[in-house]
C-alpha positions in Angstrom: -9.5 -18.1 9.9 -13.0 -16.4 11.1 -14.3 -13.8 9.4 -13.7 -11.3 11.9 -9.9 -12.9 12.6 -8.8 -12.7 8.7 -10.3 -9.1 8.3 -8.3 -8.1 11.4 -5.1 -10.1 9.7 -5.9 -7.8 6.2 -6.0 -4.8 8.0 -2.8 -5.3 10.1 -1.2 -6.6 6.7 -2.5 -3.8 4.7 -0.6 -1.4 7.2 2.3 -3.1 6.7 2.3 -2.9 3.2 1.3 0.1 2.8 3.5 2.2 4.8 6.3 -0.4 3.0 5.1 1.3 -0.6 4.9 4.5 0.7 8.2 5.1 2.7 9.4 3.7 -1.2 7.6 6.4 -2.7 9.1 8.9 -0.7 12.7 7.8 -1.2 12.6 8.3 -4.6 11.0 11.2 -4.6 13.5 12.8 -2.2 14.2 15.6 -4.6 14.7 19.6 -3.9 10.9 19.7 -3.0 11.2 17.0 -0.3 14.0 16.4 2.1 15.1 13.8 4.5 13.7 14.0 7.7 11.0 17.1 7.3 7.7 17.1 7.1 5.7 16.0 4.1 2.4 17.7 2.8 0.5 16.1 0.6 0.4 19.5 -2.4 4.0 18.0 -2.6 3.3 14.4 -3.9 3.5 13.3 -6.8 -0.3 11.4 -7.1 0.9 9.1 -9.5 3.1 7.4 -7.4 1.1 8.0 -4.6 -1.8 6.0 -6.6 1.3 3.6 -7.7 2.1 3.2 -4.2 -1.5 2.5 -2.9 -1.8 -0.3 -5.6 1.5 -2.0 -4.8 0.6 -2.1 -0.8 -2.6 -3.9 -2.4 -1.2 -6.1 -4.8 1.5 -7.4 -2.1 -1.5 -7.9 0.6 -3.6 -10.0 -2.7 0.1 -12.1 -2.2 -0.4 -12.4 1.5 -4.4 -13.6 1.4 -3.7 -16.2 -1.4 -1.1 -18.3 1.1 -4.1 -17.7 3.7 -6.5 -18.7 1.5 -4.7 -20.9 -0.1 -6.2 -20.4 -3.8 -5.0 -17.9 -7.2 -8.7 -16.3 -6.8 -7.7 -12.9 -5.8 -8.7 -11.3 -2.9 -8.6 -7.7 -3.1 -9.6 -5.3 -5.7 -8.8 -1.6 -6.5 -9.9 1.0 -8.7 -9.3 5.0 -9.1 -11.2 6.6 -11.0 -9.7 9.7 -13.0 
């Protein structure tokens, strides 16, 4: 793939993922504070499983790029700082 081509492929993979991790989040954080259906704000999540989720939806895209690539050298990278 072109450079342009595999960024484009990232991004549409990244959404993918991370809308994946997040809908997970949510599900098991369907307590009294958040219910089926309504609205979510963010004052209501819980950030480390939002930062969870956001580092799963990278990890599984890393997965993706590596059969692109077709290498182990790792493709993405995150940090949060604190």
């Amino acid at each position: 793939m072109e450079g342009i081509a595999t960024a484009k492929n990232a991004s549409d993979q990244l959404d993918i993922h991370l809308l994946s991790a997040l809908n997970h989040m949510l599900s098991k954080q369907l307590n009294s504070t958040l219910k089926s259906g309504v609205p979510v704000y963010s004052s209501q999540l819980d950030l480390t499983r939002l930062h969870n989720a956001i580092k799963q939806a990278y990890f599984e895209l890393d997965k993706d790029l590596k059969k692109v690539v077709k290498d182990d050298s790792g493709c993405v990278c995150v940090g949060i700082k604190d």
